[in-house]
C-alpha positions in Angstrom: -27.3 34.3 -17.4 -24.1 35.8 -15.5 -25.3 39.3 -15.7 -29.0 38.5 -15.0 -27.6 36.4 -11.6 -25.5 39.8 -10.9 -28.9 42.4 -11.5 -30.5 40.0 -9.2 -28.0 39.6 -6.7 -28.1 43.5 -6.0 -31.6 43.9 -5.7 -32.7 40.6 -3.5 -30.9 38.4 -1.3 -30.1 35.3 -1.5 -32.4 32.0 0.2 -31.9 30.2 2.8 -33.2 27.5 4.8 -33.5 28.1 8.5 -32.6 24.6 9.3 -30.1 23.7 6.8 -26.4 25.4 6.2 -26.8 25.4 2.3 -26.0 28.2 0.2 -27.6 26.7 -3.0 -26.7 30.2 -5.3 -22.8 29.1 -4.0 -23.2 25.6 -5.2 -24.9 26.1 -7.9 -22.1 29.4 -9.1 -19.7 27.1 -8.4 -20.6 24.9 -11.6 -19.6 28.0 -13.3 -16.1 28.5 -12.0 -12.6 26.9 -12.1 -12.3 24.0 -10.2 -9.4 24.9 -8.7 -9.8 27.1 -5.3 -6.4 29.3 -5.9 -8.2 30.1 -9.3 -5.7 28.9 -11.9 -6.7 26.7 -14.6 -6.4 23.0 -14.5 -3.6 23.1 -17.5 -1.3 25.3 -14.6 -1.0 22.2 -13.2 -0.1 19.6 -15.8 3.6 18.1 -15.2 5.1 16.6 -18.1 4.9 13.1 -19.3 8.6 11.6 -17.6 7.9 8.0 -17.6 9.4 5.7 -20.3 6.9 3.8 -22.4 7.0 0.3 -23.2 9.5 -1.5 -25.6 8.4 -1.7 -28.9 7.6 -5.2 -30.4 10.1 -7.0 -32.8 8.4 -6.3 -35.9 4.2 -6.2 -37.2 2.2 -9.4 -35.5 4.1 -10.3 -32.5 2.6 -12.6 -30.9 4.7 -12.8 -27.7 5.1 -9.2 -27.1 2.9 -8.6 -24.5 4.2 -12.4 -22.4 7.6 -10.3 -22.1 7.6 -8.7 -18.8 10.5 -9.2 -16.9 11.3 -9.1 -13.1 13.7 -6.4 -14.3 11.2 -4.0 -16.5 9.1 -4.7 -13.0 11.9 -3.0 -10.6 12.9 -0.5 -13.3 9.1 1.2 -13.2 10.1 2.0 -9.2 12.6 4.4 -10.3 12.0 8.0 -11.7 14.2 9.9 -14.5 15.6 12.0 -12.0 16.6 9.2 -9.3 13.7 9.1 -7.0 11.4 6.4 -5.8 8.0 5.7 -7.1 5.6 5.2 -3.9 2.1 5.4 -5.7 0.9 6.1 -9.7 -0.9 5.1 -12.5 -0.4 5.6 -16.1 -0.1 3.9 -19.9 2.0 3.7 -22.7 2.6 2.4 -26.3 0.7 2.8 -29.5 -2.1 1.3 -31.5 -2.0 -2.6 -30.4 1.1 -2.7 -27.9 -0.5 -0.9 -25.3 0.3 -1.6 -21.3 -1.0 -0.2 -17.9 1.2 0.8 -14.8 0.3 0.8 -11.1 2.4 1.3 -8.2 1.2 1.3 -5.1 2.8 1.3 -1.3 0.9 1.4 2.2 2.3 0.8 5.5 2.6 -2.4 7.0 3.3 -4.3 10.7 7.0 -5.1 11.3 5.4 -8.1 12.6 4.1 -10.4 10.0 5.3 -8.1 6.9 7.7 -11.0 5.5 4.7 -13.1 5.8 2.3 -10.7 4.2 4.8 -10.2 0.8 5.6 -13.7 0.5 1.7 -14.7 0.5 0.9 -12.0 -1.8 3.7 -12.8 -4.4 2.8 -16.6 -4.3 -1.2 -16.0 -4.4 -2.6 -17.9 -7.2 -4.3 -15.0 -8.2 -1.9 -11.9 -8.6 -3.2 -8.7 -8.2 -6.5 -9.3 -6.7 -5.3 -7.7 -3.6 -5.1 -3.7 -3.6 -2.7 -2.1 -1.2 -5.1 0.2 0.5 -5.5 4.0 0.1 -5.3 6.7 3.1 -9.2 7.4 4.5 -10.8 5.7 1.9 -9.8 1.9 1.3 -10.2 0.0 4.5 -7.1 -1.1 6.5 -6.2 -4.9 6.9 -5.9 -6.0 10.9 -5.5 -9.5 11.7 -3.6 -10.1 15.3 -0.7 -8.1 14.8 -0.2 -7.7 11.0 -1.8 -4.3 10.4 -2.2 -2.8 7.2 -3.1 1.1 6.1 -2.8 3.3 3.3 -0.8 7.1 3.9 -1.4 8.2 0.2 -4.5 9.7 -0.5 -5.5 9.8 -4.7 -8.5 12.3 -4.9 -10.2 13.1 -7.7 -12.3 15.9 -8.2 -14.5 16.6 -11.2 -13.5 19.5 -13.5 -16.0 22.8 -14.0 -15.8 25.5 -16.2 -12.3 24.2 -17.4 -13.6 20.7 -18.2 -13.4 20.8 -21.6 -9.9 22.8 -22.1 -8.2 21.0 -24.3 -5.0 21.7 -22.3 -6.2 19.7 -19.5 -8.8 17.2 -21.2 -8.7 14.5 -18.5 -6.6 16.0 -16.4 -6.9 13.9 -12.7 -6.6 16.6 -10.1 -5.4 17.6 -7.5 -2.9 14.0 -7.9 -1.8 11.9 -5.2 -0.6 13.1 -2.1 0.8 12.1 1.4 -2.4 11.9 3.5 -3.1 14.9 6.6 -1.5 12.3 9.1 1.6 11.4 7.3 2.2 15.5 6.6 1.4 16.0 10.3 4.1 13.5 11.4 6.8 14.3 9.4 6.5 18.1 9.7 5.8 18.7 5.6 5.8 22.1 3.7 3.7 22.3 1.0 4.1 24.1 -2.0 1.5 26.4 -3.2 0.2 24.2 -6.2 0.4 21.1 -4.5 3.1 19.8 -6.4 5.8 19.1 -3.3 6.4 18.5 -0.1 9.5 19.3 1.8 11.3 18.6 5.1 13.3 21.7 5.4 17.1 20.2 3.4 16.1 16.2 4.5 14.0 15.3 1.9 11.0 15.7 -0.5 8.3 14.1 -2.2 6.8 15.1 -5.5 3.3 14.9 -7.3 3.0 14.8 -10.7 0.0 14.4 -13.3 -0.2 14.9 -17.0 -2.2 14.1 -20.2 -1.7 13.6 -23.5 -3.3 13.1 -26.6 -3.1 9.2 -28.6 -4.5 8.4 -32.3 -5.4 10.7 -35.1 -8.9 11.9 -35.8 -12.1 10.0 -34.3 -9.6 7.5 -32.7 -7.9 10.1 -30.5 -8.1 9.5 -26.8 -6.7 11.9 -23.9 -4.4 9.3 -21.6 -4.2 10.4 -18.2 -1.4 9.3 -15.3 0.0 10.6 -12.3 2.7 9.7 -9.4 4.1 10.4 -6.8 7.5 10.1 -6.1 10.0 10.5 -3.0 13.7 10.7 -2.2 15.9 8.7 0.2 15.3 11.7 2.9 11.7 11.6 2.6 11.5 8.0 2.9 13.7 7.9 6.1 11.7 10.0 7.9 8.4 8.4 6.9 9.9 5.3 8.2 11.1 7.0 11.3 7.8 8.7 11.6 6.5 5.3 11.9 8.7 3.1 13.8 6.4 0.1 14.3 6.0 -0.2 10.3 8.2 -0.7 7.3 6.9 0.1 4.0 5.3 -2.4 1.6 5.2 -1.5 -2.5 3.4 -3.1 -5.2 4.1 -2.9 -9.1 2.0 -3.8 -11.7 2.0 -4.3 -15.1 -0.9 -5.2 -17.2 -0.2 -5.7 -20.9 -3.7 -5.7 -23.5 -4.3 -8.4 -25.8 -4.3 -7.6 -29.3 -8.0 -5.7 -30.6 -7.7 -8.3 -33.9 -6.0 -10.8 -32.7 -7.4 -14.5 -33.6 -8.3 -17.0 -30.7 -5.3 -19.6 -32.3 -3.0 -16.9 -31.4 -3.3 -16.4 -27.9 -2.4 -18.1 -24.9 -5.0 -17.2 -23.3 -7.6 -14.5 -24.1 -7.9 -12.3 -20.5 -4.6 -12.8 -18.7 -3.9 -11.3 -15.4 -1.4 -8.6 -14.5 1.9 -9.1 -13.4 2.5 -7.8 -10.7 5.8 -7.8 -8.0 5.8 -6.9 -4.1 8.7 -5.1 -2.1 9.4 -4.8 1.2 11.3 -1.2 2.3 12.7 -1.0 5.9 15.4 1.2 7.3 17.7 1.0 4.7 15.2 2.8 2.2 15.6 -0.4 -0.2 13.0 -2.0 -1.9 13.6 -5.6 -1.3 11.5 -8.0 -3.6 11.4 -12.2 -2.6 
């Protein structure tokens, strides 16, 4: 098919539409090619898998395993291995039955009304119904002068040729990442592959994203996750950058009920997340209620 497009390609050119800007041989030779644009392979950009998985439960059949989430295994998912701050991610851990989902989240929020804001999220009846909002795609919370907006932006973009490279089988890329106004502020550096940004020696902030395989055989999955992660110099001048905001943080833990479990086992079939808020000002401290 390639070298029939390429016989073609040097004998007639290619068709456009007068009135439209579309290049439908690019589109469609773009199916064909890497989905990066720098042309390396999704794999080039897999991190390792850092986080720490859940604890394991005390022994076959325990029942009260996943009602175990303290305030402490909540604060502890903030921190990285290397001593930096989680600001936005997803990922899971565990094995077979024992399985739990992690999201952190953090947006930026009105000095004015912020206390109020974490104390009625943490006190809703209905934890985790509310999603701190994403950079240019969630829509911002305004009421009077509580405002609300995301500066992390998540994108996704669906692999091509390299989609089914084992190496990279569910691979989200390009990862999270401090949105165009938040670089533009703070005066950021990328890296080349996207994987940090810098302020000169003040600070830096780090996206990762990984996969890995889970099970044996028909039962084996690919588990995504990714986050991104920040030092105390990053987060002063993100803070500074915005001087009418502080930062607000979410954590979230959801823990899955066994797959054979027996309805007289459970205490309730579907529960909700937990989930704990933080409130970061100048002293780049994540404050919970």
């Amino acid at each position: 098919m390639m070298l029939v497009a390429a016989d073609l390609l040097k004998e007639r050119p290619v068709r456009r539409h007068a009135e439209e800007a579309i290049d439908e041989f690019g589109e469609w030779l773009s199916r064909y090619l890497l989905t990066r644009p720098d042309g390396k392979w999704l794999a080039d950009r897999r991190d390792p898998r850092l986080v720490v998985g859940p604890p394991a439960p005390d022994g076959y059949g325990d029942k009260l395993w996943r009602w175990s989430v303290t305030t402490d295994y909540l604060d502890q998912q903030l921190t990285t291995d290397d001593g930096l701050i989680s600001l936005w991610g997803y990922w899971t851990g565990g094995k077979e039955d024992h399985t739990e989902t992690v999201s952190v989240r953090s947006a930026l929020v009105a000095r004015t009304g912020a206390e109020a804001l974490v104390a009625t999220l943490q006190t809703a009846p209905d934890l985790g119904r509310f999603i701190l909002p994403m950079a240019d795609v969630s829509e911002d919370l305004e009421a009077g002068h509580l405002k609300l907006r995301g500066w992390v932006r998540d994108e996704n973009i669906s692999a091509r040729l390299d989609e089914r490279d084992p190496w990279a089988e569910g691979l989200r890329y390009p990862g999270p990442a401090p949105c165009d106004d938040t670089v533009a502020k703070i005066g950021l550096a990328a890296s080349a592959d996207g994987r940090t940004w810098k302020i000169s020696r003040e600070g830096m902030v780090r996206s990762e994203t990984w996969t890995f395989l889970q099970g044996y055989g028909r039962e084996a999955e690919s588990i995504s996750g990714s986050r991104l992660s920040g030092d105390e110099g990053f987060l002063k001048r993100l803070l500074d950058a915005y001087p009418e905001d502080r930062l607000i943080l979410s954590v979230e833990v959801s823990r899955r009920p066994t797959r054979y479990g027996s309805d007289k086992d459970e205490f309730e079939r579907y529960p909700g997340p937990y989930v704990r808020y933080y409130l970061m000002g100048d002293d780049c401290v994540a404050h919970a209620l």
